[in-house]
N, CA, C and O of each residue as an XYZ file, in Angstrom:
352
protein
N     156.800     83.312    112.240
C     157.102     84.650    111.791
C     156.562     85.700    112.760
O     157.270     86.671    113.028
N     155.313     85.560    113.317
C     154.732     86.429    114.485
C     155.579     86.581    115.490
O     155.866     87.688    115.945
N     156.088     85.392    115.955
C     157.110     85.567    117.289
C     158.242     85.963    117.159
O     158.791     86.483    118.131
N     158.936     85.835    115.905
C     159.800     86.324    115.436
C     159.839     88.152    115.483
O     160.730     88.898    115.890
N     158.016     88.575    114.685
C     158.139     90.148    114.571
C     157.767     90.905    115.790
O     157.842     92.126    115.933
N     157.261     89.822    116.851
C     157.092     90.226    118.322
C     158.498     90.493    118.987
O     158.989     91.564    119.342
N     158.931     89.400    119.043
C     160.371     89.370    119.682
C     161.407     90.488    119.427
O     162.338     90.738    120.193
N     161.088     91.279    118.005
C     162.178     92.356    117.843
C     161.485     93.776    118.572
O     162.083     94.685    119.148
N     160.172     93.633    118.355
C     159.295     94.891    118.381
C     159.258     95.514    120.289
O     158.922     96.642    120.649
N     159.694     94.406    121.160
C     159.581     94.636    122.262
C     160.922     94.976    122.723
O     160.991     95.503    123.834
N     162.079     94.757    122.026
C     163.219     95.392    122.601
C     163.342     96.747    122.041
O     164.045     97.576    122.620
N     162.677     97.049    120.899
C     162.377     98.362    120.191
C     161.749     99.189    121.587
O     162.499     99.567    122.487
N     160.472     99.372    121.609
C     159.917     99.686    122.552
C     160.312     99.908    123.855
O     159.909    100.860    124.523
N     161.129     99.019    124.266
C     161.872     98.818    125.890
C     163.098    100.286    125.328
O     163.453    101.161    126.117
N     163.367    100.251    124.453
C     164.775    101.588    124.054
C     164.341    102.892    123.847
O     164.798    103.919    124.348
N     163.258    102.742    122.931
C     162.030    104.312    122.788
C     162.143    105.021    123.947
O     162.751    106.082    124.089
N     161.132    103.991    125.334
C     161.318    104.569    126.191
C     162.577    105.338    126.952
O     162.377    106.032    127.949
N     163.831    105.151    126.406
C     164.661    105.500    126.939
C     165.526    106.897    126.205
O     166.519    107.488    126.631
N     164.804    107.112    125.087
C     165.177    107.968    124.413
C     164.386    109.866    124.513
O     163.216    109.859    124.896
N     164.777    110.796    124.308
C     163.504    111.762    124.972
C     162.938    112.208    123.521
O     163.809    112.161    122.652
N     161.787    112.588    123.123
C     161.262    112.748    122.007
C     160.352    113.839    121.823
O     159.923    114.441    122.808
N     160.062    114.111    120.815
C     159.086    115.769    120.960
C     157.296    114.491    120.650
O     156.921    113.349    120.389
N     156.892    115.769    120.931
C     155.410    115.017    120.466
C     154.775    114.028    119.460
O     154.094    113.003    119.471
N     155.492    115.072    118.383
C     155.192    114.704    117.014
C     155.631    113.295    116.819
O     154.910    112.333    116.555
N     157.661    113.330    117.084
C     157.941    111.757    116.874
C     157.469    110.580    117.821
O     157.808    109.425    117.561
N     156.525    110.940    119.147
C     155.995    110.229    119.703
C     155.022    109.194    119.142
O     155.044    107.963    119.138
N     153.973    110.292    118.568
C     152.627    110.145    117.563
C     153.281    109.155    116.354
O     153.089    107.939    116.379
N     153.918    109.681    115.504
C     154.835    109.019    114.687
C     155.461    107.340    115.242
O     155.195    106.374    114.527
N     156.066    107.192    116.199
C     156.474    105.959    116.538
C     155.657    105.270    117.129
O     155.999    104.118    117.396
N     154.196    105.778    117.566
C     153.407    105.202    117.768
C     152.607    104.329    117.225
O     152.219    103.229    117.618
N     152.340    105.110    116.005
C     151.953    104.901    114.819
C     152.300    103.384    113.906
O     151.648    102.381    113.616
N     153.802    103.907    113.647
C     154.262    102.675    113.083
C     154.252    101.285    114.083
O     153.649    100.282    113.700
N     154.791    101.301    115.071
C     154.826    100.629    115.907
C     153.814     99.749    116.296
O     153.903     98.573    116.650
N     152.629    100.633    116.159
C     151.327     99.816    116.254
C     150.602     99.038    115.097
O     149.933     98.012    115.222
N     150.938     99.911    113.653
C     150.444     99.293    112.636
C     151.661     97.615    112.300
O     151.347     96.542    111.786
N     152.653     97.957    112.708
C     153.657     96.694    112.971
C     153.130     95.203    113.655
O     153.203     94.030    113.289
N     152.485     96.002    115.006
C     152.117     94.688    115.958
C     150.836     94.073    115.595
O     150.559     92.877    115.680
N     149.776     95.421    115.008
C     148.435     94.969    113.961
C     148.720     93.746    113.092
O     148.029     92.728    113.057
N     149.713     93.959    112.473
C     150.312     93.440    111.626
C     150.675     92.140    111.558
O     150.419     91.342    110.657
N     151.298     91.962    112.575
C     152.045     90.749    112.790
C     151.079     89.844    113.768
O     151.375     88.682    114.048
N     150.060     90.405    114.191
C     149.865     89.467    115.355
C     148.147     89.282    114.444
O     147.251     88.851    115.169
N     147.817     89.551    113.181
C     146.661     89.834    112.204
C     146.313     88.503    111.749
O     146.924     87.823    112.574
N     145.601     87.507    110.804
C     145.628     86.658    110.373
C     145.907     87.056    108.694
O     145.563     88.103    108.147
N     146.564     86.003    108.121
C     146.974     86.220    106.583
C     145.791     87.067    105.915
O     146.130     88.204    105.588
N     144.832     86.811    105.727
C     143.559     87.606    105.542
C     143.464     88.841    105.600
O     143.009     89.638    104.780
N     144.174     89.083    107.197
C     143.775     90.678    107.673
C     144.545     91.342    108.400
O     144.248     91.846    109.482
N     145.850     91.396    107.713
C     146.999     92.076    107.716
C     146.902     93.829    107.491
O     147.399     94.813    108.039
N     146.163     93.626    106.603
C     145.934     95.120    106.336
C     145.017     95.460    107.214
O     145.502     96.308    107.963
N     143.410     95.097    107.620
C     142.687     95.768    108.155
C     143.554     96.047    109.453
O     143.465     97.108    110.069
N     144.673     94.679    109.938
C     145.184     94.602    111.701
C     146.267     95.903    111.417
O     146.154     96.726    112.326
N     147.173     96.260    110.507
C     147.690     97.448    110.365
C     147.192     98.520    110.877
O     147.773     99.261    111.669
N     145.654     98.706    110.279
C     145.381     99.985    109.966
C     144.874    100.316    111.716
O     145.149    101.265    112.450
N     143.992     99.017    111.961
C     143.677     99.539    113.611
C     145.174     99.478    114.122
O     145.439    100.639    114.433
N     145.783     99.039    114.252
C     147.575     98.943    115.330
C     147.687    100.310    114.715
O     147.656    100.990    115.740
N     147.759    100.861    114.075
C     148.347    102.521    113.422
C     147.617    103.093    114.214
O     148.041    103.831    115.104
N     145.886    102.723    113.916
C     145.535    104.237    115.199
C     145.426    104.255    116.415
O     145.355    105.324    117.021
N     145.388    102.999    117.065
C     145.440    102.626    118.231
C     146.778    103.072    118.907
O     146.887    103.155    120.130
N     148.092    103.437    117.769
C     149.312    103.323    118.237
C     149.354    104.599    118.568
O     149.713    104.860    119.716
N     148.891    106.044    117.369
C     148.760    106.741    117.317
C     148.704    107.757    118.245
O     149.446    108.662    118.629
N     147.060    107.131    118.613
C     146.976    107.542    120.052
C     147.277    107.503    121.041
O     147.263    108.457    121.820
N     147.797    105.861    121.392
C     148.747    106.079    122.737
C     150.032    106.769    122.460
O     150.638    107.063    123.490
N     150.401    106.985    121.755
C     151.822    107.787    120.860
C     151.625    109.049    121.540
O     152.372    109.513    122.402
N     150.433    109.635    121.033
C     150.166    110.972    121.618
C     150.021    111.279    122.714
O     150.498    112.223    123.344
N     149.394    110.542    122.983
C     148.721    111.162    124.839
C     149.581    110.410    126.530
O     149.838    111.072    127.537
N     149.816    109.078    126.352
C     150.333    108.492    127.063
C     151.735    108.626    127.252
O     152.370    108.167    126.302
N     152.602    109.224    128.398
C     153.596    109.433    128.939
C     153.932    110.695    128.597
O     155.118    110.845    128.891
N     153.489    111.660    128.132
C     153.688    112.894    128.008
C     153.041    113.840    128.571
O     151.817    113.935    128.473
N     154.041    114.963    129.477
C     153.498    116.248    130.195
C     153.604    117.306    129.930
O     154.354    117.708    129.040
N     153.014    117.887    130.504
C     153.145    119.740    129.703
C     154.960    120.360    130.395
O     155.501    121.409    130.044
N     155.358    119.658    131.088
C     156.712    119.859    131.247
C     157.608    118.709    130.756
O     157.547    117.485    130.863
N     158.843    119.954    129.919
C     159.355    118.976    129.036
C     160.855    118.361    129.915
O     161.646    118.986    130.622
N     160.833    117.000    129.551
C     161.733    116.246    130.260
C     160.855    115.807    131.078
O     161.432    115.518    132.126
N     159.815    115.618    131.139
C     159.167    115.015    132.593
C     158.429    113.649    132.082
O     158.929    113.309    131.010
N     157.668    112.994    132.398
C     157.268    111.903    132.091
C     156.024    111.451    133.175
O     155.945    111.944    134.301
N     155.112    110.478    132.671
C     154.382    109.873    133.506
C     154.857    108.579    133.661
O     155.334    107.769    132.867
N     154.628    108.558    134.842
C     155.289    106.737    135.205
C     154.639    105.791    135.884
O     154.517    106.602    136.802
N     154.042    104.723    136.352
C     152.965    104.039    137.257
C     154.097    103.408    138.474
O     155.066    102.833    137.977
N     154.069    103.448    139.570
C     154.578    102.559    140.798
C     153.945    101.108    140.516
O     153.266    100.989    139.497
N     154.124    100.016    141.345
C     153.832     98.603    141.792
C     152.333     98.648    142.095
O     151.611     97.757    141.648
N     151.752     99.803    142.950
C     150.440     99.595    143.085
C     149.558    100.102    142.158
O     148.372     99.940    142.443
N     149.921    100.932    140.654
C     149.405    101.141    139.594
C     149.035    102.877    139.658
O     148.539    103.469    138.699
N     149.387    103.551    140.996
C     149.695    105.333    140.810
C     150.378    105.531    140.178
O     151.391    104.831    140.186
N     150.204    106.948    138.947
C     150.852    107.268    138.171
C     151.516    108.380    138.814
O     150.900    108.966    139.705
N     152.751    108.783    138.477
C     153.169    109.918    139.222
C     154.567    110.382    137.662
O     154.933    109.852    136.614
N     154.819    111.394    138.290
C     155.361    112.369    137.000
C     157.319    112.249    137.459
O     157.494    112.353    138.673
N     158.235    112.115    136.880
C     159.371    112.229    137.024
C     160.334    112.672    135.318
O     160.022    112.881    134.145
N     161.430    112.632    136.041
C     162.401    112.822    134.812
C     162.289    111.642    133.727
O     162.119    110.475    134.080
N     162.388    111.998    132.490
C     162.552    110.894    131.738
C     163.771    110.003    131.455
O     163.662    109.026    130.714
């Protein structure tokens, strides 16, 4: 069932990126997205606690990661791991 809720969650993700989004639904898809992978990748036990960290963990990269103070722009990393700013 894990590889199963992995396997959908990464073609999700691979499309996000391709979509342009305001802040908010960033934070938001972050969010879920992370309490999802908490989730799934959690032991029967601790589904809920793995939710709740994947939610804020998601949260935050939701918020802060790939977003610039110019809109349409994006952060992006090259092959040698420099980040540099382009169109989204």
């Amino acid at each position: 069932m894990k590889a199963i809720a992995l396997s959908l969650l990464i073609p999700a993700f691979a499309l996000a990126g391709c979509v342009e989004t305001t802040p908010t639904q960033n934070t938001v898809l972050g969010t879920v997205g992370g309490a999802a992978v908490g989730a799934a990748v959690s032991s029967k036990g601790d589904m809920g606690k793995g939710a709740l960290i994947g939610a804020a963990v998601g949260a935050v990269a939701g918020t802060y990661l790939g977003q610039t103070s110019t809109p349409g722009q994006c952060y992006y990393r090259n092959s040698a791991g420099q980040r540099y700013v382009a169109a989204c």
